[in-house]
PyMOL commands that place a pseudoatom at each C-alpha (Angstrom):
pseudoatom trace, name=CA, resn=UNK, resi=1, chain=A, elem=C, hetatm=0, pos=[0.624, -24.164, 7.107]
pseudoatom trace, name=CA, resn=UNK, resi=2, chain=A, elem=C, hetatm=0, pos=[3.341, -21.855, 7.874]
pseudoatom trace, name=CA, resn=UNK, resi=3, chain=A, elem=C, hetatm=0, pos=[7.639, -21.231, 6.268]
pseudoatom trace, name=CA, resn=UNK, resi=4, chain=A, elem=C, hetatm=0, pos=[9.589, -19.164, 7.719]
pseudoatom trace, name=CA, resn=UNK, resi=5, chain=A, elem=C, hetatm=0, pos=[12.347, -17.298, 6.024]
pseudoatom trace, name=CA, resn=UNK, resi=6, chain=A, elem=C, hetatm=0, pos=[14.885, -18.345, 8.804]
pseudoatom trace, name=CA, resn=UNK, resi=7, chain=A, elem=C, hetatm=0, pos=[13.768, -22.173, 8.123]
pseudoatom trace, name=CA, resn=UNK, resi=8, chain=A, elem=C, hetatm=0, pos=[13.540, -22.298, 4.368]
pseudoatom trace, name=CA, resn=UNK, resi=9, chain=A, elem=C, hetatm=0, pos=[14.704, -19.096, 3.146]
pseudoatom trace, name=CA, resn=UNK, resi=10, chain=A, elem=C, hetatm=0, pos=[14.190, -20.555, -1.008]
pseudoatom trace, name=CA, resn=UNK, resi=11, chain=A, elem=C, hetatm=0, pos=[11.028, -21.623, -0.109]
pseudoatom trace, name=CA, resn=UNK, resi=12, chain=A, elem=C, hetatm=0, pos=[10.381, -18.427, 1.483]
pseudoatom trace, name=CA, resn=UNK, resi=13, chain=A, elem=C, hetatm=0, pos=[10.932, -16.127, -1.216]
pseudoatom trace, name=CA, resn=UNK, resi=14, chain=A, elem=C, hetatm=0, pos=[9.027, -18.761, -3.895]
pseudoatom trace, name=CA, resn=UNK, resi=15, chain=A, elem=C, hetatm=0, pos=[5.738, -18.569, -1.970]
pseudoatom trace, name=CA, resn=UNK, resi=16, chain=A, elem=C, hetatm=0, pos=[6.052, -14.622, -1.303]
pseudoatom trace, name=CA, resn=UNK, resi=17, chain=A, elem=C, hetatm=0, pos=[6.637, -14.289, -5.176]
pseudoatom trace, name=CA, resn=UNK, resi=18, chain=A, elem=C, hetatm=0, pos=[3.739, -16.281, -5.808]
pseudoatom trace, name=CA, resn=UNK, resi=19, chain=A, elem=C, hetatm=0, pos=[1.567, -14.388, -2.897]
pseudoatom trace, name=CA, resn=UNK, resi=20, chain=A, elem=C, hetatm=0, pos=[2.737, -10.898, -5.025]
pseudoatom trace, name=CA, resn=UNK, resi=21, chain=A, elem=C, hetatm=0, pos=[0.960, -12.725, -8.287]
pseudoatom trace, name=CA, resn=UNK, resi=22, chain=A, elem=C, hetatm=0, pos=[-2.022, -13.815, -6.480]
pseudoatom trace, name=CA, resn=UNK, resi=23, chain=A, elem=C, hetatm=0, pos=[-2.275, -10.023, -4.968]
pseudoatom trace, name=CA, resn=UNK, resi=24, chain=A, elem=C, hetatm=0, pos=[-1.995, -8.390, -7.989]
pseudoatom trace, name=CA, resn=UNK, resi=25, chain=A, elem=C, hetatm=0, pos=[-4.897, -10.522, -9.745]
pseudoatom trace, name=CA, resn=UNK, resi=26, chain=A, elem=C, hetatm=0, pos=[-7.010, -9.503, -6.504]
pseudoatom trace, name=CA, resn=UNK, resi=27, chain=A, elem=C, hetatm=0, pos=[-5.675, -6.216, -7.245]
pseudoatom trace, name=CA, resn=UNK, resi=28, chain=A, elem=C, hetatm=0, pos=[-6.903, -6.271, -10.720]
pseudoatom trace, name=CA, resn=UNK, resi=29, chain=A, elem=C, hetatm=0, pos=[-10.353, -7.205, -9.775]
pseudoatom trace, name=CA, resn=UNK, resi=30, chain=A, elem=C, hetatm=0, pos=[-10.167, -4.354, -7.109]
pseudoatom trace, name=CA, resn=UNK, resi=31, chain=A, elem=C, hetatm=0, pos=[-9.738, -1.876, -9.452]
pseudoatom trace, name=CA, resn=UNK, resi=32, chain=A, elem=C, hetatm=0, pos=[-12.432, -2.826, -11.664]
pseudoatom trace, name=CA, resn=UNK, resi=33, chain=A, elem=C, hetatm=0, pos=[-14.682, -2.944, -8.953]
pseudoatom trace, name=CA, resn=UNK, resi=34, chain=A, elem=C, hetatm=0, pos=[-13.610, -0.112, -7.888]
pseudoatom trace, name=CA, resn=UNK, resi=35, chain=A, elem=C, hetatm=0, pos=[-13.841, 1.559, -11.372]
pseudoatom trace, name=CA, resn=UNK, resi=36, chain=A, elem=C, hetatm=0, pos=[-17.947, 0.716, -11.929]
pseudoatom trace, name=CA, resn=UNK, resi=37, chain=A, elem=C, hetatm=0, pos=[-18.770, 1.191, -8.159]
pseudoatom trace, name=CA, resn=UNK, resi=38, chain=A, elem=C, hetatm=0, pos=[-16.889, 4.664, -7.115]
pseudoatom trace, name=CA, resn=UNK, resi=39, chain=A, elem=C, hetatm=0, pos=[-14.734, 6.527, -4.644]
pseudoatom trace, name=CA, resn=UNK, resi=40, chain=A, elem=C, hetatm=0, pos=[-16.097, 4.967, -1.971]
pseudoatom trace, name=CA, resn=UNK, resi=41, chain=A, elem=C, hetatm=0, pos=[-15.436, 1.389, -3.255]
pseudoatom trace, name=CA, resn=UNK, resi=42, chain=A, elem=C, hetatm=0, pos=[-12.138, 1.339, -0.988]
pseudoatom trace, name=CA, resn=UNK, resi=43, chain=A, elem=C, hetatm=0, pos=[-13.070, -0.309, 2.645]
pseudoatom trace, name=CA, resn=UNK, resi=44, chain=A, elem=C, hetatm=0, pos=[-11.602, -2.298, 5.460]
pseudoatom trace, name=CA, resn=UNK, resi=45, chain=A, elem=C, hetatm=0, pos=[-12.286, -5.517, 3.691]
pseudoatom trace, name=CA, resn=UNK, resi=46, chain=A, elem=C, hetatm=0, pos=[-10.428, -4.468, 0.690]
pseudoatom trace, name=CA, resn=UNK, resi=47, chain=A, elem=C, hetatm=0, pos=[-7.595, -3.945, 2.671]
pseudoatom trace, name=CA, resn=UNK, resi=48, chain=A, elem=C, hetatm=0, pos=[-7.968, -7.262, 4.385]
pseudoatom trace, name=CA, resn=UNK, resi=49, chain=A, elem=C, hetatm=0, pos=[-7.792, -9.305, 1.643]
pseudoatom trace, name=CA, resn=UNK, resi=50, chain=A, elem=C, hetatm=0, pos=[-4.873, -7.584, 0.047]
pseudoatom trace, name=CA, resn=UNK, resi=51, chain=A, elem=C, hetatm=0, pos=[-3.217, -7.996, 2.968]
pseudoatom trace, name=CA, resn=UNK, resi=52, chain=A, elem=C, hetatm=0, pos=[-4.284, -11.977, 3.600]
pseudoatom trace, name=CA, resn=UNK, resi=53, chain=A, elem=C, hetatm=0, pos=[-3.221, -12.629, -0.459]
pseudoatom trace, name=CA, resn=UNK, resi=54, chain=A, elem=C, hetatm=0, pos=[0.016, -10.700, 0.506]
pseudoatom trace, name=CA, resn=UNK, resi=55, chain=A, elem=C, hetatm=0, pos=[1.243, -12.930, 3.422]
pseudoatom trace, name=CA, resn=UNK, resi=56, chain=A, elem=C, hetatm=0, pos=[-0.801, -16.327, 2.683]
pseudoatom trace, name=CA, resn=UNK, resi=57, chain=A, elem=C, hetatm=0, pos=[1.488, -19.424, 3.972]
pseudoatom trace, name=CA, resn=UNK, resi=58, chain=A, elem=C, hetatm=0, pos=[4.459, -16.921, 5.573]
pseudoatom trace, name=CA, resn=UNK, resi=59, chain=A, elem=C, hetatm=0, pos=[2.243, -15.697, 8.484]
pseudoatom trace, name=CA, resn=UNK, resi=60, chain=A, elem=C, hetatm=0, pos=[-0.895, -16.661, 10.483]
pseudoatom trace, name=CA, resn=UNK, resi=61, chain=A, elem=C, hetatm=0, pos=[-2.168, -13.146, 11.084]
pseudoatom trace, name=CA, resn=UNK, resi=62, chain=A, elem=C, hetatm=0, pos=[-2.918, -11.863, 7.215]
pseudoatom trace, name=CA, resn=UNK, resi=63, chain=A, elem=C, hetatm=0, pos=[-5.994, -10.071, 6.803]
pseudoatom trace, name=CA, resn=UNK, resi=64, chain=A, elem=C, hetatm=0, pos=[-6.733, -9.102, 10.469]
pseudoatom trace, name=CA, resn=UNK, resi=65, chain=A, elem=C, hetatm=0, pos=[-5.696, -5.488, 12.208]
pseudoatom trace, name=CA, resn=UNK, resi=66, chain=A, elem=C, hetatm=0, pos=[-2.642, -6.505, 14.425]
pseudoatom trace, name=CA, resn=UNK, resi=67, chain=A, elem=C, hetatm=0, pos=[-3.574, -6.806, 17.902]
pseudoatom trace, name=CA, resn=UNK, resi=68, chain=A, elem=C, hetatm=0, pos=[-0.186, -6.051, 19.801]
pseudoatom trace, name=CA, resn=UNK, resi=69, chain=A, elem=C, hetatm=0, pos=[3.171, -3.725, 19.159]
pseudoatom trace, name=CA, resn=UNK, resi=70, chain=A, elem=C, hetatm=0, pos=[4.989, -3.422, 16.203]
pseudoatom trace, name=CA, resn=UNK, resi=71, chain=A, elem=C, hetatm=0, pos=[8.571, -1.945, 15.657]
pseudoatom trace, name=CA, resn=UNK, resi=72, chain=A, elem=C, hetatm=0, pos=[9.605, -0.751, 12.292]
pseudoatom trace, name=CA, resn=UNK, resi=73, chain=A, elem=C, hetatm=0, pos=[13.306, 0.056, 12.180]
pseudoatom trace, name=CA, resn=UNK, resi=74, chain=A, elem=C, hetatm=0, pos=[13.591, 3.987, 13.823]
pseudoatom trace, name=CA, resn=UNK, resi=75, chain=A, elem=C, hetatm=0, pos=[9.270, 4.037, 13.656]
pseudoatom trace, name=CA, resn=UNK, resi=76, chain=A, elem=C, hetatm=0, pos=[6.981, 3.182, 16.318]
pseudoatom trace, name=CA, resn=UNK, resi=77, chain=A, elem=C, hetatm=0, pos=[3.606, 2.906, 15.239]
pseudoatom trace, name=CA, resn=UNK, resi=78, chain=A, elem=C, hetatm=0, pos=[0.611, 4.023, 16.780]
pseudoatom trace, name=CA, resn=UNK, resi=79, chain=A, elem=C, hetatm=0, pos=[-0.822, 1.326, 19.756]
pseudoatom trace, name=CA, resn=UNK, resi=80, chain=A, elem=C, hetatm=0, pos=[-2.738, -1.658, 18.515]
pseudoatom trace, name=CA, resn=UNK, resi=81, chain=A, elem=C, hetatm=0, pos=[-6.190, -0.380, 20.334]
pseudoatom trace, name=CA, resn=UNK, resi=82, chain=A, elem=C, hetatm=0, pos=[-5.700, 2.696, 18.287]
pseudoatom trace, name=CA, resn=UNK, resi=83, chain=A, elem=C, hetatm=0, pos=[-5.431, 0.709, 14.733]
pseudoatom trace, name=CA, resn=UNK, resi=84, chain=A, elem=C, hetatm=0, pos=[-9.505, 0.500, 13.839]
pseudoatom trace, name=CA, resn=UNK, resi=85, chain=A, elem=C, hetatm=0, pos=[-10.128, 4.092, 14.380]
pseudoatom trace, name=CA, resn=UNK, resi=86, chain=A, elem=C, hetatm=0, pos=[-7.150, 5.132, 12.845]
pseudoatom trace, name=CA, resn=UNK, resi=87, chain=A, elem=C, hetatm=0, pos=[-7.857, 3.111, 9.832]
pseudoatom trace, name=CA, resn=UNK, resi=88, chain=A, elem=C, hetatm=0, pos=[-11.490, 4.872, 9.908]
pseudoatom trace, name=CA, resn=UNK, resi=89, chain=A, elem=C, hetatm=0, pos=[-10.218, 7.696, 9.610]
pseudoatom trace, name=CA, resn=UNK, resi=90, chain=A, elem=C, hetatm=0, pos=[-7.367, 6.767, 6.595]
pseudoatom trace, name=CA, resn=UNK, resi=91, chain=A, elem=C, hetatm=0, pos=[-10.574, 5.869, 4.581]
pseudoatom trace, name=CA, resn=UNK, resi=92, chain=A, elem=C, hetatm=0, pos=[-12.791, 8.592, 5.501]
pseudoatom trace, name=CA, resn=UNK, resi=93, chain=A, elem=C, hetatm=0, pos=[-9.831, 10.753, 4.168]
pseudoatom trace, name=CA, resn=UNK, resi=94, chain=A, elem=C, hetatm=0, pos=[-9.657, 9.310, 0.980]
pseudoatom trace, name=CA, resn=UNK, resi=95, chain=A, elem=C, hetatm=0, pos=[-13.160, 9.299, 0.261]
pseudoatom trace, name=CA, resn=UNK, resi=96, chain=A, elem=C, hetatm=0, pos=[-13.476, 12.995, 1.373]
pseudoatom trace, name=CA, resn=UNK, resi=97, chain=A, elem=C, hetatm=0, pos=[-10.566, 14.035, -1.172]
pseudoatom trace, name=CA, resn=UNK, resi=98, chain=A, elem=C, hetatm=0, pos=[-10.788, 11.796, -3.889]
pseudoatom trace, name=CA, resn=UNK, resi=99, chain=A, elem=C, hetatm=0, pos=[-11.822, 14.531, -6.121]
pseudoatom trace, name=CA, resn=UNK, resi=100, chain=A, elem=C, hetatm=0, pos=[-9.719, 17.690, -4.375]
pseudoatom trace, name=CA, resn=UNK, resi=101, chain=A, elem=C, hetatm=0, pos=[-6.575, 15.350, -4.986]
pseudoatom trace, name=CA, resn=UNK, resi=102, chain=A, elem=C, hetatm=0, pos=[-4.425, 14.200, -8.332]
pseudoatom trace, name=CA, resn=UNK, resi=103, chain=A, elem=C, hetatm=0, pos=[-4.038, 10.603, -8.431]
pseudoatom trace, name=CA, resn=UNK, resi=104, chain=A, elem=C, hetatm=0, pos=[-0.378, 10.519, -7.613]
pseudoatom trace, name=CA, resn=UNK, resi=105, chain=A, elem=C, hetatm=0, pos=[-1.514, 12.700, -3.966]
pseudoatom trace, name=CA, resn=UNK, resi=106, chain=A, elem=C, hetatm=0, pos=[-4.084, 10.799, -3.383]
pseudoatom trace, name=CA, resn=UNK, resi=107, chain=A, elem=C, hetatm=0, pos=[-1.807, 7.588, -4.239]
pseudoatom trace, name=CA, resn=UNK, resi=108, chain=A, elem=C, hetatm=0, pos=[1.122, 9.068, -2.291]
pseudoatom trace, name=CA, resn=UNK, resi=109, chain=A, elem=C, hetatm=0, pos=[-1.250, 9.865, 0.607]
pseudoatom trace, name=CA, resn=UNK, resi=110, chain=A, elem=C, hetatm=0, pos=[-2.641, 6.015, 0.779]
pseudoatom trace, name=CA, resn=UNK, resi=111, chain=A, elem=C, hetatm=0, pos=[1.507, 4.687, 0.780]
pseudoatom trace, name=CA, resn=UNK, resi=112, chain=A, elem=C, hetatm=0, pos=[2.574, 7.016, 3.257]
pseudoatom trace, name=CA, resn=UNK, resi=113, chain=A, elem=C, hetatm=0, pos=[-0.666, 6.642, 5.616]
pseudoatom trace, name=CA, resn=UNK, resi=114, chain=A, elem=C, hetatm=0, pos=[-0.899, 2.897, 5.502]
pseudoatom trace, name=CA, resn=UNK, resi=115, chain=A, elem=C, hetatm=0, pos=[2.809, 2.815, 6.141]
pseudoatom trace, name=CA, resn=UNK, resi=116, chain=A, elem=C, hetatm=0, pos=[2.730, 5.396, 9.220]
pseudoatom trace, name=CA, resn=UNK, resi=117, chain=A, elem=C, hetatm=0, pos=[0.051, 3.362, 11.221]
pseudoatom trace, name=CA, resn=UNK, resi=118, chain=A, elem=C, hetatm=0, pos=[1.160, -0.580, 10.202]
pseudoatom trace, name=CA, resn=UNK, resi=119, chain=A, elem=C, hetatm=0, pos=[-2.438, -1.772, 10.340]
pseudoatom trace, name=CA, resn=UNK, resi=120, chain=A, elem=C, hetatm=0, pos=[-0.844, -5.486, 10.099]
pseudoatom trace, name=CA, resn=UNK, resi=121, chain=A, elem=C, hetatm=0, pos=[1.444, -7.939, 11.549]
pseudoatom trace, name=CA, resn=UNK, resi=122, chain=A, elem=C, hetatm=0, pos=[3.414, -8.465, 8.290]
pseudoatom trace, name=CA, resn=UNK, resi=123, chain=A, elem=C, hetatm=0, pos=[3.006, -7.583, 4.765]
pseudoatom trace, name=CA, resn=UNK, resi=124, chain=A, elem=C, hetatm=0, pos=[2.198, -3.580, 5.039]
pseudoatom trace, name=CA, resn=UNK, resi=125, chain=A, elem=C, hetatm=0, pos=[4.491, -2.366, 2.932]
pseudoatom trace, name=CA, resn=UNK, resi=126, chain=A, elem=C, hetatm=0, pos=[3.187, -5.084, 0.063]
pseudoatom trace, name=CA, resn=UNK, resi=127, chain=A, elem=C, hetatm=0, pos=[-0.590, -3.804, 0.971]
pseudoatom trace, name=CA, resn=UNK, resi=128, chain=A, elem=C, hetatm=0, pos=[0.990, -0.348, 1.021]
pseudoatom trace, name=CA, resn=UNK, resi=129, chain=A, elem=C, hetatm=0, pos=[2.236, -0.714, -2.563]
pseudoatom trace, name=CA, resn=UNK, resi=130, chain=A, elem=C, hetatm=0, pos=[-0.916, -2.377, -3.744]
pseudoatom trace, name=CA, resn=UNK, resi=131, chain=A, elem=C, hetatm=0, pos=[-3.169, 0.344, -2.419]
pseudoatom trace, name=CA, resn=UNK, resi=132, chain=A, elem=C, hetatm=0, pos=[-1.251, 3.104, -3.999]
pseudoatom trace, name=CA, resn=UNK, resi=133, chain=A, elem=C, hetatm=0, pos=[-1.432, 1.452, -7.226]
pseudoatom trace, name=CA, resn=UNK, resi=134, chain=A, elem=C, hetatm=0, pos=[-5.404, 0.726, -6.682]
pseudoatom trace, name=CA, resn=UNK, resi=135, chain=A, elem=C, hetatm=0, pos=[-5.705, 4.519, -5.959]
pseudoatom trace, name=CA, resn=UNK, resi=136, chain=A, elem=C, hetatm=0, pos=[-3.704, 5.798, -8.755]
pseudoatom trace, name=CA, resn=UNK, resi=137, chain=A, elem=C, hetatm=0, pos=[-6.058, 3.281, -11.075]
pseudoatom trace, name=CA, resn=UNK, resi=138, chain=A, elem=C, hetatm=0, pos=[-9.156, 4.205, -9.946]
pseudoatom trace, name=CA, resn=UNK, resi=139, chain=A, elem=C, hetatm=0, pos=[-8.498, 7.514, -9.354]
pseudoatom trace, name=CA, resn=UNK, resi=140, chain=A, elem=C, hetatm=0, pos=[-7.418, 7.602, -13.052]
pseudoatom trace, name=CA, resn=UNK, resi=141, chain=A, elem=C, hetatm=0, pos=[-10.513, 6.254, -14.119]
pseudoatom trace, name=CA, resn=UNK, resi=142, chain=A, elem=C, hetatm=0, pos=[-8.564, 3.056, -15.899]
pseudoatom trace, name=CA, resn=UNK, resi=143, chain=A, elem=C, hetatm=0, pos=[-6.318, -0.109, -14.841]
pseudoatom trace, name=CA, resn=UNK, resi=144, chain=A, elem=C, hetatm=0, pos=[-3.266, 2.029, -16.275]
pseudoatom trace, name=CA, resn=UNK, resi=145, chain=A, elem=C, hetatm=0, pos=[-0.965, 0.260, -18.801]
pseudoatom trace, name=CA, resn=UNK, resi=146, chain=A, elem=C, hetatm=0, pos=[2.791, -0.563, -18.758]
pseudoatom trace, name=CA, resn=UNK, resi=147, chain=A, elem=C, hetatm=0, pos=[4.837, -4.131, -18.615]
pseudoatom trace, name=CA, resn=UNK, resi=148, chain=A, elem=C, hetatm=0, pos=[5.901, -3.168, -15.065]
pseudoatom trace, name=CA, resn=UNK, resi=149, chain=A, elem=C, hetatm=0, pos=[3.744, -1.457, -12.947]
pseudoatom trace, name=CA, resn=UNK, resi=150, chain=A, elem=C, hetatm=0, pos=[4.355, 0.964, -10.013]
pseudoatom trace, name=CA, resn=UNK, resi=151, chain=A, elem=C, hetatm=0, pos=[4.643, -1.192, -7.359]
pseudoatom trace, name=CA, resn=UNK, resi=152, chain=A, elem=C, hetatm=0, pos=[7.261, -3.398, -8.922]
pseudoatom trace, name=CA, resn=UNK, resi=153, chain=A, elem=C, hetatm=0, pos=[9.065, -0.189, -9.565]
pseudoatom trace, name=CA, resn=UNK, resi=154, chain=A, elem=C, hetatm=0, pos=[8.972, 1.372, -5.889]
pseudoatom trace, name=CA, resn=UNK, resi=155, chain=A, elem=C, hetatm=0, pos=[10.368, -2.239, -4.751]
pseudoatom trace, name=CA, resn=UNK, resi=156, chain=A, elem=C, hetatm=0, pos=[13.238, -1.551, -7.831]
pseudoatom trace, name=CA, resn=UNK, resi=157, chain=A, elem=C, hetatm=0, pos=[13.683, 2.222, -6.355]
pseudoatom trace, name=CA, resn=UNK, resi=158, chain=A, elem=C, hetatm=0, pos=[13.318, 1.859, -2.968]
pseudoatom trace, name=CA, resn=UNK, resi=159, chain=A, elem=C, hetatm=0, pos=[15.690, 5.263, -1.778]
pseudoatom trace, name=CA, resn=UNK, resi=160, chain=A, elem=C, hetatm=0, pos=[12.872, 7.704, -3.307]
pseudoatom trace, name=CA, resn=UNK, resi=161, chain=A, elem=C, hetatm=0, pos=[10.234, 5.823, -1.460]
pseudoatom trace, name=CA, resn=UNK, resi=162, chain=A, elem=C, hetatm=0, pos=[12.007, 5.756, 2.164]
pseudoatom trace, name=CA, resn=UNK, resi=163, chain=A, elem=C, hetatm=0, pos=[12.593, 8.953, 1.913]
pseudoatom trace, name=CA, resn=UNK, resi=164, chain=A, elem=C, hetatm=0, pos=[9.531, 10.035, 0.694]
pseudoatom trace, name=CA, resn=UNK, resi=165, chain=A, elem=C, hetatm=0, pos=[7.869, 8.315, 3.667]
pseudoatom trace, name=CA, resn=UNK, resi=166, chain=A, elem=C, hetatm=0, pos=[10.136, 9.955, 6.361]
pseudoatom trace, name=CA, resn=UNK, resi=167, chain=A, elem=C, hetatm=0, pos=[9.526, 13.428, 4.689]
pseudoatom trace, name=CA, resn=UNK, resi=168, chain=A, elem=C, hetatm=0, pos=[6.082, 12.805, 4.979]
pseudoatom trace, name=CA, resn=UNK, resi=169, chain=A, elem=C, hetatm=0, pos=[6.828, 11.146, 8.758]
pseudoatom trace, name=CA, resn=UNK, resi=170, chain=A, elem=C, hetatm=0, pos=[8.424, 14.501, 9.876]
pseudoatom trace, name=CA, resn=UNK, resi=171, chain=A, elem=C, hetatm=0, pos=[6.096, 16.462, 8.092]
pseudoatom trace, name=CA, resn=UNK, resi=172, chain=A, elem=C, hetatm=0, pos=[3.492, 14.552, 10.451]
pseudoatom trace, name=CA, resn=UNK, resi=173, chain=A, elem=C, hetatm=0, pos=[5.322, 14.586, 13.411]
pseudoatom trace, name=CA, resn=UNK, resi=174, chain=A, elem=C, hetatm=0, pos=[5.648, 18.800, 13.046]
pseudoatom trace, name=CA, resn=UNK, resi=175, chain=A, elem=C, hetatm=0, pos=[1.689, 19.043, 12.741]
pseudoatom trace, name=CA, resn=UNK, resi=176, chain=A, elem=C, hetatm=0, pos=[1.554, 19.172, 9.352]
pseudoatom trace, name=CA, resn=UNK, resi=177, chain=A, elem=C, hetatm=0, pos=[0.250, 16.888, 6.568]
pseudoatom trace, name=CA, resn=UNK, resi=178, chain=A, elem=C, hetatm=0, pos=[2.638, 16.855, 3.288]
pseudoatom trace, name=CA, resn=UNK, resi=179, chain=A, elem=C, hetatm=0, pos=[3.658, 14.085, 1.416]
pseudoatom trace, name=CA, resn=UNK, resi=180, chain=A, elem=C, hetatm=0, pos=[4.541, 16.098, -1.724]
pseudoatom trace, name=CA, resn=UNK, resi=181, chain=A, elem=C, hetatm=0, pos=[7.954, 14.642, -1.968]
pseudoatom trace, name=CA, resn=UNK, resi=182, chain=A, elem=C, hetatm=0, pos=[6.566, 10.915, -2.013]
pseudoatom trace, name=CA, resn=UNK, resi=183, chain=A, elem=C, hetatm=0, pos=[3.981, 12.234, -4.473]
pseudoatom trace, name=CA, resn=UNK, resi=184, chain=A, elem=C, hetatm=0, pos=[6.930, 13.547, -6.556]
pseudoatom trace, name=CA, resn=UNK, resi=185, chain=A, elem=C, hetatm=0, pos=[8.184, 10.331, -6.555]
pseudoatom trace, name=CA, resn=UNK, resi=186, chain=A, elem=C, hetatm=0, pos=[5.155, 8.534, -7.273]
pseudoatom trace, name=CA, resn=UNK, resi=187, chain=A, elem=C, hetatm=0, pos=[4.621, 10.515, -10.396]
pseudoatom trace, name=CA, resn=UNK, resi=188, chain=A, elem=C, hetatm=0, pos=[8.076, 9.876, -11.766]
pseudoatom trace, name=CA, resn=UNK, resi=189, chain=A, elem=C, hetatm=0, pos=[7.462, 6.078, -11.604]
pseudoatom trace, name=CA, resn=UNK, resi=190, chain=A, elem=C, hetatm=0, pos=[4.011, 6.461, -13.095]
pseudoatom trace, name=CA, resn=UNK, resi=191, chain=A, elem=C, hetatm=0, pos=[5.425, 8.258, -15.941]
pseudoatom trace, name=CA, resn=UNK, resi=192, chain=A, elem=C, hetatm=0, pos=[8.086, 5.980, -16.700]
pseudoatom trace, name=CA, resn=UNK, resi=193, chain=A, elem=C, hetatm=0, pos=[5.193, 3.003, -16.403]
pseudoatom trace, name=CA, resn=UNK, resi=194, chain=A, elem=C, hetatm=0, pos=[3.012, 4.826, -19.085]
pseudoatom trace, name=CA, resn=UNK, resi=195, chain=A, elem=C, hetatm=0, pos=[6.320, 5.576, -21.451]
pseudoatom trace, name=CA, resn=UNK, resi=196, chain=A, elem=C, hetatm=0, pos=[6.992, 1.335, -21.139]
pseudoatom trace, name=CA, resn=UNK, resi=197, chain=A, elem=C, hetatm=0, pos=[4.365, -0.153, -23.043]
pseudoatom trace, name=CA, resn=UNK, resi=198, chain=A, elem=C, hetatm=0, pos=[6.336, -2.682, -25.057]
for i in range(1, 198): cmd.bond("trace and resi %d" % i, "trace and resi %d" % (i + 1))
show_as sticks, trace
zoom trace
């Protein structure tokens, strides 16, 4: 059971609002998982199911690594067959940093990475967002408070976060990994979270 945005474009949008409630309740559990269990609480699976909450009744391939090309306006992610072991690796790197990094780098880190390879066939930006905020929670050692969290801010904001992505892009493509102006970025809307408690 499948709408399309070119079909029903109302429709559309009401079930992908609903699909951002449903992933941020998964979300929620996530991080309290995540909280009692540990650094390496984060897996594949995880990521699945974010992604499968994200794009529930708007496409038939949530929750599954994409198994063909992908274009992403001026990026071209890595090749499908590549996907698994690149997504080994994004994992590995988090667990192997999670206490050398801040949360906002290793946050900023998770957006950037999971944006750069495009694991999925739709939704990767909304399992982007969702796995930053995870790793700025957990990370933090709490589900962090504010009436509008950091992911509903980057979709408010989006200029700081594209750039911050191609920064880190170039930064990538030059042999070098640096994401410190999307972790600059991050922090700013993290702050402004905490300061909105009301």
């Amino acid at each position: 059971m499948i709408v399309s945005e070119g079909d029903d474009r109302a429709l559309y949008d009401l079930v992908q609002e609903r699909n951002l409630i449903r992933q941020y309740d998964l979300l929620t559990n996530c991080v309290e998982i995540g909280l009692r269990q540990g650094h390496t609480a984060l897996d594949k699976y995880t990521l699945w199911a974010l992604n499968h909450v994200a794009v529930a009744n708007i496409s038939q391939f949530g929750g599954r690594f994409r198994e063909e090309p992908i274009y992403v306006g001026n990026h071209l992610p890595p090749h499908f067959k590549e996907v698994p072991e690149l997504m080994d690796k994004f994992i590995s790197t988090i667990h192997e940093n999670w206490f050398n990094w801040t949360p906002t780098q290793i946050a900023a880190y998770g957006l950037w990475r999971l944006n750069w390879i495009h694991p999925f066939i739709e939704g990767n930006g909304r399992t982007a967002r969702a796995t930053c905020y995870y790793l700025l929670c957990a990370r933090s050692g709490s589900l962090l408070p504010g009436r509008k969290i950091v992911p509903e801010r980057i979709r408010e904001e989006r200029r700081g976060y594209v750039d911050g992505l191609r920064a880190a892009d170039r930064a990538w493509h030059e042999g070098n990994l640096d994401f410190s102006e999307l972790e600059g970025y991050l922090a700013k809307l993290l702050e402004a979270q905490l300061r909105d408690l009301d």
